[in-house]
N, C-alpha and C positions, 0 to 999 in steps of 0.2 A: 732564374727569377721569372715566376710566370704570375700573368697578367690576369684577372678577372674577364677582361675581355677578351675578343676573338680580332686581336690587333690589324693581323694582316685580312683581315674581312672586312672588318670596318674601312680600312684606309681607300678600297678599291668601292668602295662609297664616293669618294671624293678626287674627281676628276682632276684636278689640281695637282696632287701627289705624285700624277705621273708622268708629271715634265721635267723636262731638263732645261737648263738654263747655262749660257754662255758657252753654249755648240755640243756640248757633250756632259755637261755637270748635272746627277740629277738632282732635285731640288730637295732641301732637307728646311724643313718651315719649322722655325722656331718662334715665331712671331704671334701667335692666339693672342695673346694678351692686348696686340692691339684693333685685332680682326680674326674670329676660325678663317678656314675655310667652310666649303658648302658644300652637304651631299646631294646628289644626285635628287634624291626624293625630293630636298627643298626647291633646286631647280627648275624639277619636273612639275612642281604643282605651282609655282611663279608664271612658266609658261603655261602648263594648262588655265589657270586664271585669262591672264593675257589673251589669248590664240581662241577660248570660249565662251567666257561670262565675263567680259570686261564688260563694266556699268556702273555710274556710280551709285552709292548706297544709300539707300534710308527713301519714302516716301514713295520711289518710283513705283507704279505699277503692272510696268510689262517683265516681258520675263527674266530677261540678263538681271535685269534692275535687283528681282529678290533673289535670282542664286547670286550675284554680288554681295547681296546685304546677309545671307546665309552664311557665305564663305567665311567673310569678316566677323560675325557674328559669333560665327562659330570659331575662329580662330580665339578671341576673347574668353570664350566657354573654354578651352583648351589652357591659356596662360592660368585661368582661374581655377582649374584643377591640380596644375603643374606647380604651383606654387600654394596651393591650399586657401586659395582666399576663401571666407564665409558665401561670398556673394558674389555675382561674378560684374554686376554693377562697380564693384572697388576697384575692377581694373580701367585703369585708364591710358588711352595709346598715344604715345609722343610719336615725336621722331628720332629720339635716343635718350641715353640718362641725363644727358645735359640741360635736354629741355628740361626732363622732369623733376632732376632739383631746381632749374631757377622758377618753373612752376610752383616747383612747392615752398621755394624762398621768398614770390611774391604774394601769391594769394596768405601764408602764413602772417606777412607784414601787413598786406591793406584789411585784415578781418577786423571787423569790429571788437572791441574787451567784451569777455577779457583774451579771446585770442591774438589777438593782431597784437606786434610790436610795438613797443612806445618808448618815449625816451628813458633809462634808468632799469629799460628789462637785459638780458643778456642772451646771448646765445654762444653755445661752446661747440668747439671742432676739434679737430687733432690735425697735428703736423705732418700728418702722413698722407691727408686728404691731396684726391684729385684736383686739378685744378677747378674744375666743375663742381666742387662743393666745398672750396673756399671763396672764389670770386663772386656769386651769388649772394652769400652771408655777406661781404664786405660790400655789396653795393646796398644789402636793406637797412645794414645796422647804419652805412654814413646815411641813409637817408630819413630811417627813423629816429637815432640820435641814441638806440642801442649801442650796447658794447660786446665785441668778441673777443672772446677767451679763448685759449686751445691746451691740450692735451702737447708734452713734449714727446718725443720718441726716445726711447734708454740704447744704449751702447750696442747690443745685442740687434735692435732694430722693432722690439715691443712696444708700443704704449705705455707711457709710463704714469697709472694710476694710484700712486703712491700719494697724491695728494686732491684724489678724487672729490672728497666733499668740499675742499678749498674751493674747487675748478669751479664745478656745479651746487648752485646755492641758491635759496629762497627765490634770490633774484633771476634764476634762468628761466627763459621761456622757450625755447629748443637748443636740443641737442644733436645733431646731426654728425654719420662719423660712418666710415668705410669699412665696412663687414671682412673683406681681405683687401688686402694693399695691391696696387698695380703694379708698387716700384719694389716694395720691401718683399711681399708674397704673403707677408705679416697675414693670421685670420684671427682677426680682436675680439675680444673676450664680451659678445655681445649683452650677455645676462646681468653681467656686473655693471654696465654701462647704464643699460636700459630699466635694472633697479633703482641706482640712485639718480634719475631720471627721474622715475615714478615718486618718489619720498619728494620732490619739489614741486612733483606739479607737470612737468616740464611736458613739451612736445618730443618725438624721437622720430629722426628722418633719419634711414639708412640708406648707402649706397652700396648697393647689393650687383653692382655693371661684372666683378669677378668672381660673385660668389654663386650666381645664378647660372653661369654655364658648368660652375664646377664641381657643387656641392649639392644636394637637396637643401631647397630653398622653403621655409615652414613658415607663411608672415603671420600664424596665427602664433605658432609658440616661441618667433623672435620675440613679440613682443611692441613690435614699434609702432607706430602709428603712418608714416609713410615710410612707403620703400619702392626703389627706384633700381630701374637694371635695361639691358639696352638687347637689342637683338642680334647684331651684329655679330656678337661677340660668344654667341652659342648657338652655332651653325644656321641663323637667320639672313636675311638679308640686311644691307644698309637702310639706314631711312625710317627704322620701327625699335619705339622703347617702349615702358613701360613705367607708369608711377602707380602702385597699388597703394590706397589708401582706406583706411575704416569708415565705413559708409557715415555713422555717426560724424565723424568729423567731416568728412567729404560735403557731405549734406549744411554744414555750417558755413565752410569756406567758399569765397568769393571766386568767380572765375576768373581767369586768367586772361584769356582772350577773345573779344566778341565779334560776332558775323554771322554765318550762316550754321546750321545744324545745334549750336549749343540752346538757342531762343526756344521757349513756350509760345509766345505773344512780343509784337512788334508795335507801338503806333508810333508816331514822330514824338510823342513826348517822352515815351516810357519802354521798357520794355522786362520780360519776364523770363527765366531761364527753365532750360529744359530739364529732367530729370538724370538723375547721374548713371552711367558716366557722360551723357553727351553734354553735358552744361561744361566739359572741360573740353571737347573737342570739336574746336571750332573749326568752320571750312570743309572743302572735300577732305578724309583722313587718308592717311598711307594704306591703301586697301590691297594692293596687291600683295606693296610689303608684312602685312596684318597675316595675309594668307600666306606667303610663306616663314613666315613664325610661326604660325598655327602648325604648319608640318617639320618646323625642327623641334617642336612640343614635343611633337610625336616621336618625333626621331628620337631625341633624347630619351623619352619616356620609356620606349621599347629597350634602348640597349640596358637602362637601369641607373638613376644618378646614383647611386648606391656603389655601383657597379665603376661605374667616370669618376667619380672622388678617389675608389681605390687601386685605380688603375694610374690616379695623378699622382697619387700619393710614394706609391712604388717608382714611378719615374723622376720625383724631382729627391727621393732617397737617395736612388743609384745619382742622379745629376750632381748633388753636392758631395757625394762622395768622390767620384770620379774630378770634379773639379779641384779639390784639395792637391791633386796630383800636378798642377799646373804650377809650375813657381813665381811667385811675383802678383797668383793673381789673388784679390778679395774682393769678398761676397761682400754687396751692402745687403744687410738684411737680416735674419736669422740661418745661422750655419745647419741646422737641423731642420727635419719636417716635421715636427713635433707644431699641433699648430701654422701650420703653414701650404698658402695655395701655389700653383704651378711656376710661379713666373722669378726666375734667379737674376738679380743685377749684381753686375762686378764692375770689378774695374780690373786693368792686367798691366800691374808697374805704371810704367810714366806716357805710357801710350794711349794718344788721345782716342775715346770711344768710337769716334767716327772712321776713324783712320781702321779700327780693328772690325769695324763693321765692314769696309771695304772692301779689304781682305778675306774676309769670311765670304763675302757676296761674291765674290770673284772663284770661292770655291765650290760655290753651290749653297751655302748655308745662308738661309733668312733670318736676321737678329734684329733687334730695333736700337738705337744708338740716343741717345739726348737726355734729357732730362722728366719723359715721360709724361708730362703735364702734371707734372711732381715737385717744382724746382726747390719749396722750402725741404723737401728731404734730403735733395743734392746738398743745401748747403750745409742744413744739418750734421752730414758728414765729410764735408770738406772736399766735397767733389765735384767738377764742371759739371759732368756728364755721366753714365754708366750704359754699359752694354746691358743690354736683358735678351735674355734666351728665356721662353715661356711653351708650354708644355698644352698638351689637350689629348682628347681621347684617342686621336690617331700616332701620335708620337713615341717613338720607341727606345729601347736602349743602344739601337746601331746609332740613331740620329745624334745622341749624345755622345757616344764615340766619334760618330764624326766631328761634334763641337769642338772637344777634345784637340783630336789630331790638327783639326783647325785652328783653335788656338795656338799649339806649338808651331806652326806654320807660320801664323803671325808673327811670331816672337822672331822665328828664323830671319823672317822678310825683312824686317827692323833691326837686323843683330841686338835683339834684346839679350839681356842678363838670364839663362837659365834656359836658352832656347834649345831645346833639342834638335842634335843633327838627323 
């Protein structure tokens, strides 16, 4: 099974990969989904930043001040080519997706009509959604007197649009809904969404946090009107998101938070906003952080997202194949990769997920344990919690064998039902 990529090149990128852990175990990270790791090159230009042109941005006129304001600058220039914006004004820099849905959950509430919320409009979600893009909606709809609706998830672990123009109707004024699933791996059928979307009228906020490391990300031919993705989570550092939105709209909606950098004009009675994007980013911004995103741009852009989707694609194949092998255990999700991004949850028999995360951690394997900031999915299928093993461009087919072996490990520890000696 060979890989589009140059796997074992790539991984010697990321210093991380070649530790061991608990005296001798070397480290097998299956955890992307809820952080990469970080190569070297991002590293390297965090501390060149740091170590040379630390300064803050915008205004200043000595020297650090504009190669700061350059670096940042230009890191913006980068996300806006990466992901195709018209303009590169549309990007706007958080500090993760979380800001930049409840971002885009307030200023959509406080706009004037006919954008802003009001009592008797709606906004729909699905039950797959991050926690990050349902707590948002439920805090503007209790407060503007809107109502939420949502999309249920089918058997399988899809979306179930089977009664699409029910859900989304006259009455919707967004529709906001997660591009691939964190828990399920689910990659939702965004065109059919985002059409009958458009037939209402509707707003379209996507959360794009798993599909922006994974996939070529197109916000011209999604279609939506915001979209939101984090940095973290595609070999950036902590601390830097992204909410891209269409200047058009951007240009109408209200800001979010006021102080320093977003203002035009100040007096004590009044005051006037800067042009976009800074009318959303108020304060000193994440500038370090801005610059090393600008170099996992890069990073990514060089190896090829073209190239990182079909290299995910081929590993989370062999991963659900390979899993079938294991007895006792099931996928919550979709059993196939037909549609579907890096990140596998199970469950393994009656053994609580924490408990199986332990055990894997004690052999060197990193999995993430809980309910992923997911829980209506858990309950959806009638589960506390689930294991997830989640996949990225440095991850291979040994690491999945190890999962494997690890699992039967587990079973053993436990004298589970089907453990192999």
């Amino acid at each position: 099974m060979s890989s589009p990529l140059d796997v074992e090149r790539v991984r010697k990128d990321f210093p991380v990969l070649e530790r061991v852990v608990h005296d001798d175990k070397p480290l097998v990270y299956l955890d992307s989904a809820a952080t990469s790791q970080k190569p070297r090159q991002v590293l390297d230009a965090i501390d060149d930043y740091y170590c040379l042109h630390n300064s803050n941005v915008h205004r200043g006129i000595h020297t650090l001040a504009e190669e700061a304001t350059a670096l940042y600058e230009g890191a913006r220039d980068k996300v806006a080519g990466f992901i195709n914006a018209a303009d590169r004004s549309e990007v706007v820099f958080t500090k993760n997706s979380t800001e930049a849905l409840n971002l885009a959950a307030n200023v959509i509430a406080w706009a004037e009509s006919p954008l802003g919320l009001r009592d008797g409009d709606e906004v729909v979600i699905t039950e797959m959604e991050h926690h990050s893009n349902i707590v948002p909606w439920q805090m503007v709809t209790r407060r503007t007197g809107a109502t939420l609706s949502w999309f249920g998830i089918t058997d399988d672990g899809r979306l179930d649009l089977s009664d699409i123009d029910r859900v989304i109707t006259e009455r919707t004024k967004v529709v906001s809904f997660v591009l691939v699933s964190n828990i399920l791996g689910t990659v939702n059928p965004a065109e059919q969404i985002v059409r009958r979307a458009r037939e209402v009228g509707a707003l379209v906020v996507v959360d794009a946090s798993q599909a922006a490391p994974h996939l070529p990300l197109d916000v011209q031919a999604l279609g939506a009107d915001l979209v939101a993705f984090t940095g973290h989570k595609m070999c950036g550092p902590t601390g830097i998101g992204v909410l891209w939105g269409r200047r058009d709209l951007l240009e109408e909606l209200p800001p979010f938070m006021g102080g320093g950098e977003m203002i035009e004009m100040v007096t004590m009675g009044s005051s006037t906003y800067a042009d976009l994007p800074h009318k959303f980013e108020a304060g000193t911004p994440p500038i370090a952080q801005a610059v090393g995103l600008g170099a996992a741009v890069d990073y990514l852009s060089a190896l090829g997202m073209d190239k990182v989707a079909e290299h995910e694609h081929m590993i989370t194949a062999y991963a659900l194949d390979r899993l079938q092998a294991v007895d006792g255990l099931r996928v919550i999700g979709p059993r196939t990769a037909q549609d579907r991004g890096a990140a596998i949850s199970f469950v393994l028999g009656d053994l609580h997920p924490h408990d199986v995360g332990q055990v894997l951690d004690e052999l060197g394997i990193a999995v993430r344990v809980g309910h992923h900031c997911a829980r209506p999915v858990c309950q959806r299928f009638g589960v506390p919690a689930t294991t997830r093993a989640s996949f990225y461009l440095y991850s291979t087919t040994a690491e999945v064998d190890a999962l494997v072996d690890g699992l039967e490990h587990v079973k053993r520890f436990f004298g589970a039902p089907g453990g192999r000696p």
